[in-house]
N, CA, C and O atoms as CSV, one atom per row, in Angstrom:
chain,resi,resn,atom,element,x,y,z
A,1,UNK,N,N,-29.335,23.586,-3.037
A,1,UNK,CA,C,-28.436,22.813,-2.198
A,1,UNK,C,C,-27.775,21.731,-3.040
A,1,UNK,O,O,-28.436,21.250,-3.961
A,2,UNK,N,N,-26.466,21.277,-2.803
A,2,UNK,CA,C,-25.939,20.496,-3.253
A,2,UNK,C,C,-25.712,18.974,-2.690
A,2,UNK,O,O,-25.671,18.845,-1.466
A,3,UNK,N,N,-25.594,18.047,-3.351
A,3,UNK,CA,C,-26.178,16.986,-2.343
A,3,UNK,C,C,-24.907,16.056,-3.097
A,3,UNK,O,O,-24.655,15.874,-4.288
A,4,UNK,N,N,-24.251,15.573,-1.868
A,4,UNK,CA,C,-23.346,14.565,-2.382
A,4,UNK,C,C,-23.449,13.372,-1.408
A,4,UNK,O,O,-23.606,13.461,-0.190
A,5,UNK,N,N,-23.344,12.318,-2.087
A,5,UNK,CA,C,-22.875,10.833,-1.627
A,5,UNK,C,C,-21.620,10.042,-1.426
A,5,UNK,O,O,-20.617,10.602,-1.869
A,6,UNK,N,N,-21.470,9.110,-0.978
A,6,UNK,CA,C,-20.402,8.084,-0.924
A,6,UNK,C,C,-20.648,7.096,-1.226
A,6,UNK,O,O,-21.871,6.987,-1.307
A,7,UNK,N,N,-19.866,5.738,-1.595
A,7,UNK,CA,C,-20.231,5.002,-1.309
A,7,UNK,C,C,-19.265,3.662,-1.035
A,7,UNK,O,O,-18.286,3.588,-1.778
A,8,UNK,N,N,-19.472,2.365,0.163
A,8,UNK,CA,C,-18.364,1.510,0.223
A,8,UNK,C,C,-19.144,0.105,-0.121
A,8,UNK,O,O,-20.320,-0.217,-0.295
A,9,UNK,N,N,-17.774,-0.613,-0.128
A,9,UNK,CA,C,-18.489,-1.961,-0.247
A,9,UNK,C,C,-17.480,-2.810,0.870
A,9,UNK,O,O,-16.468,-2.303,1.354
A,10,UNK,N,N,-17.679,-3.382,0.997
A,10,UNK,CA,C,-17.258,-4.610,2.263
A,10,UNK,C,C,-16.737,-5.832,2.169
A,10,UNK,O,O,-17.514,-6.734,2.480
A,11,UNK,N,N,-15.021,-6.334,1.638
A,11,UNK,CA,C,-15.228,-7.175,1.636
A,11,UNK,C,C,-15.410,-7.592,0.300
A,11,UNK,O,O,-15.458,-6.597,-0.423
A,12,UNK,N,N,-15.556,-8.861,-0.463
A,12,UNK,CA,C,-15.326,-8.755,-2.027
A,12,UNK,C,C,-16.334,-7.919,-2.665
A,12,UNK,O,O,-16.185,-7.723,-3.871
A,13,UNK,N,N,-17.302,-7.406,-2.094
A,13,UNK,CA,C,-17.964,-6.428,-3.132
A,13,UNK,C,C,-17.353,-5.013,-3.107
A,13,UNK,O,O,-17.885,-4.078,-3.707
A,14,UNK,N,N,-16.340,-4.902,-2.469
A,14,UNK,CA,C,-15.304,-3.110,-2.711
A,14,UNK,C,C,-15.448,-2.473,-4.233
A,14,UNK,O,O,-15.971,-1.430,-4.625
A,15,UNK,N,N,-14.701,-3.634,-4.982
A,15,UNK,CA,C,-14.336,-3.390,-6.208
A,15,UNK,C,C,-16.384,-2.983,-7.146
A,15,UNK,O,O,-16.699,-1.920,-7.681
A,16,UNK,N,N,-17.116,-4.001,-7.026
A,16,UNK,CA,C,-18.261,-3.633,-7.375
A,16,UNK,C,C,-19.233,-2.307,-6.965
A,16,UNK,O,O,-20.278,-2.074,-7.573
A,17,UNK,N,N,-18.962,-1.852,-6.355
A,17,UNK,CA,C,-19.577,-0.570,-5.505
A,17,UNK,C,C,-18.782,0.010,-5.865
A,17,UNK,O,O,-19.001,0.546,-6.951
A,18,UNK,N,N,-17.584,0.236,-5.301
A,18,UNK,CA,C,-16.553,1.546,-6.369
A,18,UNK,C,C,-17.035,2.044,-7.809
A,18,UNK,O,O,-17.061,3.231,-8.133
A,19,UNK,N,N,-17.359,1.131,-8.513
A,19,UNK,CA,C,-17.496,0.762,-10.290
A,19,UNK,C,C,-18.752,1.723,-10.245
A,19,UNK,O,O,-18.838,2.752,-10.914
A,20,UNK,N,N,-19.482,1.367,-9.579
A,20,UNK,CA,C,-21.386,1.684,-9.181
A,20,UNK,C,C,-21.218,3.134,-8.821
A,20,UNK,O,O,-21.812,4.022,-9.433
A,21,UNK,N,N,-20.637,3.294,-8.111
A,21,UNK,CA,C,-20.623,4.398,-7.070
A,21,UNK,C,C,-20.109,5.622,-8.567
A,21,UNK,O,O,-20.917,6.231,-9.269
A,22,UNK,N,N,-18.798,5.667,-8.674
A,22,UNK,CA,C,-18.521,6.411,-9.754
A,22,UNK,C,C,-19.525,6.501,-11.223
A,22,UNK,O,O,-19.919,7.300,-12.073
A,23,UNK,N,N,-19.584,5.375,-10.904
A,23,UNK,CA,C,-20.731,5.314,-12.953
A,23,UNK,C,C,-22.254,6.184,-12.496
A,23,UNK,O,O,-23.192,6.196,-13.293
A,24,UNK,N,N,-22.345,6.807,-11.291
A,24,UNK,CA,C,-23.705,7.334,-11.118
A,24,UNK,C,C,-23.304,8.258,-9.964
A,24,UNK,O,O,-23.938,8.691,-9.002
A,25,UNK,N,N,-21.787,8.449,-10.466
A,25,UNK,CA,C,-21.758,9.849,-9.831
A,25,UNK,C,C,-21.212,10.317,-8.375
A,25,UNK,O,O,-20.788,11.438,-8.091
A,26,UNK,N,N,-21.332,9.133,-7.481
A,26,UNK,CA,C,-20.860,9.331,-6.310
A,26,UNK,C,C,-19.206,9.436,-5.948
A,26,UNK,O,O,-18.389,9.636,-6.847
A,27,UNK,N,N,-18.775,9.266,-4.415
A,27,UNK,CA,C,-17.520,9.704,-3.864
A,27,UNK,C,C,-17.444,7.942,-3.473
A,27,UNK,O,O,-18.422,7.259,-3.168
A,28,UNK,N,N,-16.157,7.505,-3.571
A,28,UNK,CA,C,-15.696,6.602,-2.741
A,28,UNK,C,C,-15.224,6.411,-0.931
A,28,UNK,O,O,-14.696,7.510,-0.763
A,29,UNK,N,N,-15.150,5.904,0.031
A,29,UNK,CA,C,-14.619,5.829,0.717
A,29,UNK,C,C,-14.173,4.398,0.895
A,29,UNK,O,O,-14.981,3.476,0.786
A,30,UNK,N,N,-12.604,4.155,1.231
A,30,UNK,CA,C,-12.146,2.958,1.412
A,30,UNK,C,C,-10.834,3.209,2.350
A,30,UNK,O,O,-10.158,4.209,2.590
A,31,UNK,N,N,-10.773,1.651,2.833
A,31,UNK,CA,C,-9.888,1.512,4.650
A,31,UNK,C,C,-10.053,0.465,4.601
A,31,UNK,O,O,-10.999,-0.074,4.027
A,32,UNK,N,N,-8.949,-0.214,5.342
A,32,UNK,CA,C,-9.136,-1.482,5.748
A,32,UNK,C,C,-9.659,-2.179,6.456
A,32,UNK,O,O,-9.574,-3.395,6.626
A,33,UNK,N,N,-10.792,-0.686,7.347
A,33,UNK,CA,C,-11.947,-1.513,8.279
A,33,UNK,C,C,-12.614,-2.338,7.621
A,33,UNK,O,O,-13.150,-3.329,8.119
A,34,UNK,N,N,-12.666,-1.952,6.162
A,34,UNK,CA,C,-13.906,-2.459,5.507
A,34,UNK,C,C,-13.353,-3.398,4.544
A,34,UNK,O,O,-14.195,-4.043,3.918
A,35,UNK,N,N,-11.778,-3.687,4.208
A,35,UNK,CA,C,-11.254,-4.494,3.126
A,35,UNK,C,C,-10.471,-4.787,3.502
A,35,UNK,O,O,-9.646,-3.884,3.641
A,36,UNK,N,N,-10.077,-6.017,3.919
A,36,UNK,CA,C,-8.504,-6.467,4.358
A,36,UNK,C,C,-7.604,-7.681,3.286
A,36,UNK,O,O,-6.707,-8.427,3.681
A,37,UNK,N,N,-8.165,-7.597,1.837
A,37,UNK,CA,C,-7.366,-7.938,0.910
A,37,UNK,C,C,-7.866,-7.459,-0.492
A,37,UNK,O,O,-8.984,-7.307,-0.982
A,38,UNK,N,N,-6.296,-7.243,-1.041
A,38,UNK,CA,C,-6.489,-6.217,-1.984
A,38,UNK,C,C,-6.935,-7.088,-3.467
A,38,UNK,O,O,-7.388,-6.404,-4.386
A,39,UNK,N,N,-6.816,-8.372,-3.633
A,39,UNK,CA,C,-6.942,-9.201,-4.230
A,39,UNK,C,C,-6.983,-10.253,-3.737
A,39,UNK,O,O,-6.533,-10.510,-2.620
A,40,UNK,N,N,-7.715,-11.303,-4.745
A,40,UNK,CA,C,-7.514,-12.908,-3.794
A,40,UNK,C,C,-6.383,-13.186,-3.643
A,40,UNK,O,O,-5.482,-13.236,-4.480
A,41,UNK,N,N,-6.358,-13.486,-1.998
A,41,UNK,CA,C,-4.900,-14.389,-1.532
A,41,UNK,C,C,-4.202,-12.916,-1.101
A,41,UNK,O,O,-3.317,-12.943,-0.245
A,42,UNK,N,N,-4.586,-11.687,-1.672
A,42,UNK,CA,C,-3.719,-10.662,-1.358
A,42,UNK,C,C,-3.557,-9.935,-0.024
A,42,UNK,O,O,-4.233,-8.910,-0.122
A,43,UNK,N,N,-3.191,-9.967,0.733
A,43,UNK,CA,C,-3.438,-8.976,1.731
A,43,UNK,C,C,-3.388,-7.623,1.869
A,43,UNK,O,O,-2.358,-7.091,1.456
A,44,UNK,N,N,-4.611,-6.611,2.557
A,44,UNK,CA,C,-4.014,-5.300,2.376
A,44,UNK,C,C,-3.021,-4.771,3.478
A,44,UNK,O,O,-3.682,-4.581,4.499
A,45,UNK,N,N,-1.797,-4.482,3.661
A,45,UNK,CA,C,-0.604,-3.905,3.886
A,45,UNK,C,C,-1.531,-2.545,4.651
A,45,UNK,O,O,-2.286,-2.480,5.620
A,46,UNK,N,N,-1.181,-1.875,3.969
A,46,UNK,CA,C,-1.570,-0.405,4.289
A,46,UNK,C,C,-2.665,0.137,3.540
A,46,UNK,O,O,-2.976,-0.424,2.490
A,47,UNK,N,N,-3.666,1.750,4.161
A,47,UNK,CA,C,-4.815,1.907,3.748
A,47,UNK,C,C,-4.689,2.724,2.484
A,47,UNK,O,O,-5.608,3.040,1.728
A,48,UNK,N,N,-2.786,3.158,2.319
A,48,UNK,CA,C,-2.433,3.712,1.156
A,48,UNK,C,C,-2.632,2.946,-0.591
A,48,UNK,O,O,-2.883,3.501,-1.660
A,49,UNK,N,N,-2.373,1.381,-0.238
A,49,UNK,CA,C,-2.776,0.608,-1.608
A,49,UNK,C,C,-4.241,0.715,-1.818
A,49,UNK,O,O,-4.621,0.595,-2.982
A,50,UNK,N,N,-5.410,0.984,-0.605
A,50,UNK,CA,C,-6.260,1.007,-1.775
A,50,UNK,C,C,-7.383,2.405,-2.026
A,50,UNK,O,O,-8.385,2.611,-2.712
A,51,UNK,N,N,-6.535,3.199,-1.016
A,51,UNK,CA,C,-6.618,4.981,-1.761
A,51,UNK,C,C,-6.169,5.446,-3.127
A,51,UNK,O,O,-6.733,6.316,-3.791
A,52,UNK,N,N,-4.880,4.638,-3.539
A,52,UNK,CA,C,-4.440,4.345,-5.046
A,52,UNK,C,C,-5.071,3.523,-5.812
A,52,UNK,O,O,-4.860,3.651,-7.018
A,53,UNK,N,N,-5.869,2.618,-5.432
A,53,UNK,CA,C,-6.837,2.014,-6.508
A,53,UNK,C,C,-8.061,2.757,-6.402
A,53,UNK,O,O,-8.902,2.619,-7.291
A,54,UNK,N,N,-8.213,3.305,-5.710
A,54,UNK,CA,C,-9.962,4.226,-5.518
A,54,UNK,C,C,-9.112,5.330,-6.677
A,54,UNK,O,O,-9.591,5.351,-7.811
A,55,UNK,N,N,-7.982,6.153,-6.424
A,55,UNK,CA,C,-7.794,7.227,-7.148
A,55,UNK,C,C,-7.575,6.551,-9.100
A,55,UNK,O,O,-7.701,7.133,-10.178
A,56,UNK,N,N,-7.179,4.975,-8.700
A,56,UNK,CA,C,-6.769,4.833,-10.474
A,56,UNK,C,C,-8.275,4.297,-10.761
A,56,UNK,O,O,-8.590,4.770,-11.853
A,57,UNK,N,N,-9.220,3.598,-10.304
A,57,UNK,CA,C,-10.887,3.466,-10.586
A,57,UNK,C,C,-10.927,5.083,-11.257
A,57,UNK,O,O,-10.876,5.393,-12.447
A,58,UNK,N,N,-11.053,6.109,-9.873
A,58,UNK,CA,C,-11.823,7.239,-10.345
A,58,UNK,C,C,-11.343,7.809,-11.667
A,58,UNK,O,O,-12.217,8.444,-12.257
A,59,UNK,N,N,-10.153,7.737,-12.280
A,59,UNK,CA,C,-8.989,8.263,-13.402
A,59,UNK,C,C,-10.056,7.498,-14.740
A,59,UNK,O,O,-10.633,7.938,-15.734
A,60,UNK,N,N,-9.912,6.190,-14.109
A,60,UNK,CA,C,-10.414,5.271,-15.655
A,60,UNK,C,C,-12.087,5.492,-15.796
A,60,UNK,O,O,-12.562,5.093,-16.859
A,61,UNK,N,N,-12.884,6.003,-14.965
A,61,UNK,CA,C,-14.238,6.624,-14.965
A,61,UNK,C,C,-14.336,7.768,-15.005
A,61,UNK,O,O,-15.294,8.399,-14.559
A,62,UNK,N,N,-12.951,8.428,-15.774
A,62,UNK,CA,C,-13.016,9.907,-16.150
A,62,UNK,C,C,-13.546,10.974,-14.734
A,62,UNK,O,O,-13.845,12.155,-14.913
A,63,UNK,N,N,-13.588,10.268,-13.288
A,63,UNK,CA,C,-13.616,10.913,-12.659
A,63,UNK,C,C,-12.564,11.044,-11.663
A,63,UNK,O,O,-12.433,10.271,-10.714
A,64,UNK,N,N,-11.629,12.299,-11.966
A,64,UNK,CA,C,-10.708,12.121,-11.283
A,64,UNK,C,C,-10.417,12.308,-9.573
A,64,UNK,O,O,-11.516,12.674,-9.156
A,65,UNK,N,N,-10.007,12.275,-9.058
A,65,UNK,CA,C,-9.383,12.306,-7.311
A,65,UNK,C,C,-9.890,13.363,-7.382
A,65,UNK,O,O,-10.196,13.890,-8.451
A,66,UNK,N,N,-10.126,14.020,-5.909
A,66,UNK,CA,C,-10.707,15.552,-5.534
A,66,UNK,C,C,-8.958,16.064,-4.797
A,66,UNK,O,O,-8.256,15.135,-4.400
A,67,UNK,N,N,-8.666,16.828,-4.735
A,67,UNK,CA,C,-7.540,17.504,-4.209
A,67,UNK,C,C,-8.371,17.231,-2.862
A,67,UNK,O,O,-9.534,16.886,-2.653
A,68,UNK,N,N,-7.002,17.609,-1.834
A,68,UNK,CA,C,-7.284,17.519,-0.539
A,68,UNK,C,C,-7.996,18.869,0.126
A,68,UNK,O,O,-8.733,18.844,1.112
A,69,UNK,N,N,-7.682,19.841,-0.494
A,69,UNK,CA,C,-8.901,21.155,0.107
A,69,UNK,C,C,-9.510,20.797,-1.132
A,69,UNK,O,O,-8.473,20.453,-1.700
A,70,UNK,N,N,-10.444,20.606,-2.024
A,70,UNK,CA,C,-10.989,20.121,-2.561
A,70,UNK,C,C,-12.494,19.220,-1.485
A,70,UNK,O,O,-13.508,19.659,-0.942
A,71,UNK,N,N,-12.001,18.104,-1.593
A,71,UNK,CA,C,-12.362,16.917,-0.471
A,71,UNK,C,C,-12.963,17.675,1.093
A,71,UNK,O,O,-13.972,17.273,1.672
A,72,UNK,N,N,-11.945,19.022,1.661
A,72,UNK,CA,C,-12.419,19.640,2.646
A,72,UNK,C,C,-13.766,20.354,2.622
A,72,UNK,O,O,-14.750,20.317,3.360
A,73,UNK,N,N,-13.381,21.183,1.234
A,73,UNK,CA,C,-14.349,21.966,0.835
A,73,UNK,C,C,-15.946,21.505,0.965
A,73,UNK,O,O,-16.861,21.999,1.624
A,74,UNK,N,N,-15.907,20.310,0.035
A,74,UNK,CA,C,-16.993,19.501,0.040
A,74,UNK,C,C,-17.478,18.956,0.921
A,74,UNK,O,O,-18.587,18.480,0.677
A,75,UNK,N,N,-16.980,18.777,2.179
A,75,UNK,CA,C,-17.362,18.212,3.405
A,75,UNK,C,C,-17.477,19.211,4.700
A,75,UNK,O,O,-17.688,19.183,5.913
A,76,UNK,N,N,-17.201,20.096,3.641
A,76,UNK,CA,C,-16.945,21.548,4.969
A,76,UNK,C,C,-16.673,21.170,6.733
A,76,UNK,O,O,-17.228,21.320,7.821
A,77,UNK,N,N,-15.198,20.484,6.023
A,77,UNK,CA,C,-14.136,20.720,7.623
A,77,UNK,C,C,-12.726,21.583,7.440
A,77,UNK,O,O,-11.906,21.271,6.576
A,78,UNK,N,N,-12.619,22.210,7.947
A,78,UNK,CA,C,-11.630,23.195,8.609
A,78,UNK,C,C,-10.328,22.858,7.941
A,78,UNK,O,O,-10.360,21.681,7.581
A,79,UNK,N,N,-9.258,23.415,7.658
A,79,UNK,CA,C,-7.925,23.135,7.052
A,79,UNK,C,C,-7.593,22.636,8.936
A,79,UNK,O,O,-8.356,22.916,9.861
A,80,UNK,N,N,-6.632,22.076,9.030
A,80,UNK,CA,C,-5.792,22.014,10.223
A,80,UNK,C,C,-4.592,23.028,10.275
A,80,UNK,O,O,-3.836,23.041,11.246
């Protein structure tokens, strides 16, 4: 069996758990339930700025983005 993880952080620890999460292998998940600024003073806009920093983290930890059937696959849900 194959066993995969995630992992988030909340709030100023996002960026630290992302780092963690990839350096030992895991999946990110991030939204603005859980982060509502993208930097100090920054606000997050949309949940698209920090799906692009999860995808440029995973790039610079040599682990890149999963394609979107990719991502399905692994979670085994259904194409729409």
């Amino acid at each position: 069996a194959v066993t995969s993880w995630s992992a988030t952080g909340i709030g100023r620890t996002s960026l630290a758990v992302a780092f963690a999460s990839l350096a030992k292998g895991g999946h990110l998940r991030v939204g603005m339930e859980d982060t509502l600024t993208f930097a100090r003073g920054v606000p997050v806009t949309h949940n698209a700025e920090l799906v692009a920093r999860a995808a440029s983290l995973a790039e610079l930890a040599q682990r890149p983005p999963m394609s979107t059937d990719e991502a399905r696959e692994l979670l085994q849900v259904k194409a729409r």
